[in-house]
Z-matrix of the N, CA and C atoms (Angstrom, degrees):
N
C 1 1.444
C 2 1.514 1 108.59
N 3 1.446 2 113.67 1 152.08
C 4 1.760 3 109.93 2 -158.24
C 5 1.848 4 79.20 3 -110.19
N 6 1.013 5 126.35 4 101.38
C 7 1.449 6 124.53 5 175.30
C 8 1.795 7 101.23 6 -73.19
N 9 1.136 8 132.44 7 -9.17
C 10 1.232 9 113.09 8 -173.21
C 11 1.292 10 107.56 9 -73.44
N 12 1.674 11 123.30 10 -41.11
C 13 1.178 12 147.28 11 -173.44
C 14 1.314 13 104.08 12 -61.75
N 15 1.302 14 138.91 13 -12.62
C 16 1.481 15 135.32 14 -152.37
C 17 1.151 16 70.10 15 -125.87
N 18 1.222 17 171.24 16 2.35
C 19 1.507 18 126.05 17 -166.06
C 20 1.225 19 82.85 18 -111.30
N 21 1.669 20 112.59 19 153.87
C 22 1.546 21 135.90 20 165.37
C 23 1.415 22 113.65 21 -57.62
N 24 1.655 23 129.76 22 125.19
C 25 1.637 24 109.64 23 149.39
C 26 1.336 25 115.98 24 -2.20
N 27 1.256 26 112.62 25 -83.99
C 28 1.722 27 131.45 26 -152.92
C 29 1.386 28 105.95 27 -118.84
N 30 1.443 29 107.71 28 64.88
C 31 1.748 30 111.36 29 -171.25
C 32 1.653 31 110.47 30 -66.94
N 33 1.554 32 111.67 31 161.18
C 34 1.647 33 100.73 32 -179.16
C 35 1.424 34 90.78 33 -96.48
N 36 1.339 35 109.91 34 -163.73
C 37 1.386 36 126.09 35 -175.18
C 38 1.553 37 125.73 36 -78.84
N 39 1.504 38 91.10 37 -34.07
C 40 1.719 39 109.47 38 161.35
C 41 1.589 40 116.57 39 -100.27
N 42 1.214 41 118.05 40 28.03
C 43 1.590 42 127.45 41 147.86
C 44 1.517 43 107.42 42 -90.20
N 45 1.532 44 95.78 43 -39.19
C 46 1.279 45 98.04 44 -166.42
C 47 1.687 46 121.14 45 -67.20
N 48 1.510 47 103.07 46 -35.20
C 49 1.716 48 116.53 47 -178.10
C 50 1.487 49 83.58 48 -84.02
N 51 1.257 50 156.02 49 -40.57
C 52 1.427 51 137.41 50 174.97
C 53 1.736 52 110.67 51 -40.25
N 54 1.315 53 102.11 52 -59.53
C 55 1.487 54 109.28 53 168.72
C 56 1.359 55 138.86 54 -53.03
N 57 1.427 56 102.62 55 -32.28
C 58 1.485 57 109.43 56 178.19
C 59 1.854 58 92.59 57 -86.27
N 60 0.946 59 128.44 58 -45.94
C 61 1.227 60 132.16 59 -158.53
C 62 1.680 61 104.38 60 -57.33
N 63 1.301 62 107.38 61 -28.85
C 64 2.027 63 110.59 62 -174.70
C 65 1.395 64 108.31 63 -110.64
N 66 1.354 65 102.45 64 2.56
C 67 1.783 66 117.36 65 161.09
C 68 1.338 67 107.04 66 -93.21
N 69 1.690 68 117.00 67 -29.37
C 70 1.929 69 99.31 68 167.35
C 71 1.264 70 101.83 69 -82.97
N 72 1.127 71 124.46 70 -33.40
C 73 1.908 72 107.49 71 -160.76
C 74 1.839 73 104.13 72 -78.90
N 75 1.629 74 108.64 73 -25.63
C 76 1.479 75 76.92 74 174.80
C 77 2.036 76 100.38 75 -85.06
N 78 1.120 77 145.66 76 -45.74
C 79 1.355 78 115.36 77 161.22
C 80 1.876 79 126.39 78 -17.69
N 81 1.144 80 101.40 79 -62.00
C 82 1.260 81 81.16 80 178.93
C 83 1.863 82 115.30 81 -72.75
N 84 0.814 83 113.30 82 -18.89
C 85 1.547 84 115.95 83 -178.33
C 86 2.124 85 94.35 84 -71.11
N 87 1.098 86 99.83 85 -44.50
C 88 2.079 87 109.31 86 178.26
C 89 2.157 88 97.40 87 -53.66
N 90 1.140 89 88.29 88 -34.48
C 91 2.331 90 101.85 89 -158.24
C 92 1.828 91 82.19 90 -61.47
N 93 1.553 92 93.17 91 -56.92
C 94 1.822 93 97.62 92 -175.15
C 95 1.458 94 128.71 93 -45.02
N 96 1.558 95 90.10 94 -52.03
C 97 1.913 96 93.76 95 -179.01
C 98 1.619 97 109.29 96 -68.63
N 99 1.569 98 114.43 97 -21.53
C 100 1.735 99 109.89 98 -167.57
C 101 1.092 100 104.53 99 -102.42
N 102 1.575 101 121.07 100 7.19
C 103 2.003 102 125.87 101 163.10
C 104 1.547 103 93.45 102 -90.96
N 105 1.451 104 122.17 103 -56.17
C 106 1.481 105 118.78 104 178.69
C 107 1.469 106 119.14 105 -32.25
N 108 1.626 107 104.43 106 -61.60
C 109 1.620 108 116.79 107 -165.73
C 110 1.366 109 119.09 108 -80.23
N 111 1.593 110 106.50 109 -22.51
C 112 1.485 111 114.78 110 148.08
C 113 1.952 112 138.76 111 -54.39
N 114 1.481 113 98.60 112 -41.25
C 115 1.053 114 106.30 113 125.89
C 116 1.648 115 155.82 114 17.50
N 117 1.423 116 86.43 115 -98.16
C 118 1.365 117 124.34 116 -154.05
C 119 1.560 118 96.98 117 -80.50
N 120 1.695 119 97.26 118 -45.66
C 121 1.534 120 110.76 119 -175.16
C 122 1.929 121 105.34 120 -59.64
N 123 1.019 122 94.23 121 -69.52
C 124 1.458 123 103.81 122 169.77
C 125 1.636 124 130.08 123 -43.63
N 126 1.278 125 96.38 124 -3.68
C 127 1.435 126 103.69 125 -172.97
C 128 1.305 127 81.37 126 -112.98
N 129 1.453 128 131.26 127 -66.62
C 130 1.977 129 109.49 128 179.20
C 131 1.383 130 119.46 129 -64.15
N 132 1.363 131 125.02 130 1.89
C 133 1.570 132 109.16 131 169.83
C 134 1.403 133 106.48 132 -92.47
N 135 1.420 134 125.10 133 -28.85
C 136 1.283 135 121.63 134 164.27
C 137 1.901 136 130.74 135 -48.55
N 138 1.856 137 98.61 136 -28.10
C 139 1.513 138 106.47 137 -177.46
C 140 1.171 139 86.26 138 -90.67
N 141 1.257 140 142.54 139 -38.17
C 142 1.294 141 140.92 140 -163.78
C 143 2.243 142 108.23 141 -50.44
N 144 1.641 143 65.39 142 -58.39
C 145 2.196 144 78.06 143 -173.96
C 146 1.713 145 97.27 144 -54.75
N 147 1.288 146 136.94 145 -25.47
C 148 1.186 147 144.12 146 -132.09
C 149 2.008 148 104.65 147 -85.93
N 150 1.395 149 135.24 148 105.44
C 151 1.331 150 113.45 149 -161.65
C 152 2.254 151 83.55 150 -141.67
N 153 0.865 152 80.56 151 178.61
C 154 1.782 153 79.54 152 -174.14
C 155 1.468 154 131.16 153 -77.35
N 156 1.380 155 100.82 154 5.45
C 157 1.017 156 121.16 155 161.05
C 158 1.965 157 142.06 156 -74.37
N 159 1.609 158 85.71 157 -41.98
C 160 1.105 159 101.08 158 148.17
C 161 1.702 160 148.18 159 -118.32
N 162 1.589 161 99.43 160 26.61
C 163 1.344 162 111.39 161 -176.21
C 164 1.418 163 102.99 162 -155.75
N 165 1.341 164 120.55 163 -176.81
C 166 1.427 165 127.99 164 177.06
C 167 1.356 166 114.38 165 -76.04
N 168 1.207 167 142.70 166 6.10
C 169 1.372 168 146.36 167 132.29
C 170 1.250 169 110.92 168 1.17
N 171 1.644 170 128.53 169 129.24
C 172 1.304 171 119.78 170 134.07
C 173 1.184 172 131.78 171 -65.80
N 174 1.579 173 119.73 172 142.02
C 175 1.420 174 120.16 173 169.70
C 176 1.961 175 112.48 174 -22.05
N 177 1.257 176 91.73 175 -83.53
C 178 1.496 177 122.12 176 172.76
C 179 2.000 178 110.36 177 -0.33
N 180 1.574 179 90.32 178 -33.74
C 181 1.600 180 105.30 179 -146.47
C 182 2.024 181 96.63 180 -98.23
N 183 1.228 182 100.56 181 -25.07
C 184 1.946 183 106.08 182 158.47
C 185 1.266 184 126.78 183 -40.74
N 186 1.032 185 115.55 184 101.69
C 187 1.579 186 117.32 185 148.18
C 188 0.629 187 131.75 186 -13.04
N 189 1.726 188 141.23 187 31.75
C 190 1.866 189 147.36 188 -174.43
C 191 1.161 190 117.63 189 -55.78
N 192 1.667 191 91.90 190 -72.38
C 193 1.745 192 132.99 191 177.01
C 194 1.794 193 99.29 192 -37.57
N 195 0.949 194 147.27 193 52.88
C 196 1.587 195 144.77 194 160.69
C 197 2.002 196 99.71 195 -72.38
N 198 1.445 197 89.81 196 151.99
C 199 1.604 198 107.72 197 159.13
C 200 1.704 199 105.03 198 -52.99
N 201 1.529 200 128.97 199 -65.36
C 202 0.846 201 108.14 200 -162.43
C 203 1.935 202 125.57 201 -66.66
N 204 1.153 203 104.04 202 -19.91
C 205 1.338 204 147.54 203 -166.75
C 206 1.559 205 91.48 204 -77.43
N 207 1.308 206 127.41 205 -45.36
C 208 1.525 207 122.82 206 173.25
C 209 1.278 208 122.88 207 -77.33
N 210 1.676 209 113.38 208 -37.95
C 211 1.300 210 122.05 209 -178.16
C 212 1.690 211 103.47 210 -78.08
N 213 1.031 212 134.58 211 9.05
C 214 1.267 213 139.82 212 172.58
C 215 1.444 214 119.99 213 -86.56
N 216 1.569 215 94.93 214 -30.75
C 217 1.212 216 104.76 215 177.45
C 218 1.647 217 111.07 216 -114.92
N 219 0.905 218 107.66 217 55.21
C 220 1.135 219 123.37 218 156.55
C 221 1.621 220 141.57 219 -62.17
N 222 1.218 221 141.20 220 -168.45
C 223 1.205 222 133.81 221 155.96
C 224 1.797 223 101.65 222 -93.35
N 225 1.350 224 107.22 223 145.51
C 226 1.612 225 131.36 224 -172.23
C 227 1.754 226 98.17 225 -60.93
């Protein structure tokens, strides 16, 4: 929401706490989604680190198979 655009020329005092008041709730509604997505991140860098070595992973399920990792094995 563009709060500059909403405010009156000559706002009263209770325009004004109207305004501030839906300028905290969407902040705190912004605090929510960036604890969520913080989160979220941290929860895929954790599967990310995750290989069968240190978890219940199958072998099978490692990241071996790379491009560079193929072209290595190439023909001579």
């Amino acid at each position: 929401m563009d709060y500059a655009s909403s405010v009156p020329a000559a706002p009263t005092v209770e325009q004004l706490l109207v305004l501030l008041a839906e300028r905290d709730a969407a902040l705190v509604e912004r605090d929510r989604v960036i604890e969520q997505l913080s989160a979220r991140v941290a929860e895929l860098e954790a599967r990310l680190g995750k290989n069968s070595q240190n978890s219940s992973k199958p072998p099978s399920s490692d990241a071996f198979w790379t491009a560079a990792v193929i072209s290595d094995c190439g023909p001579s």
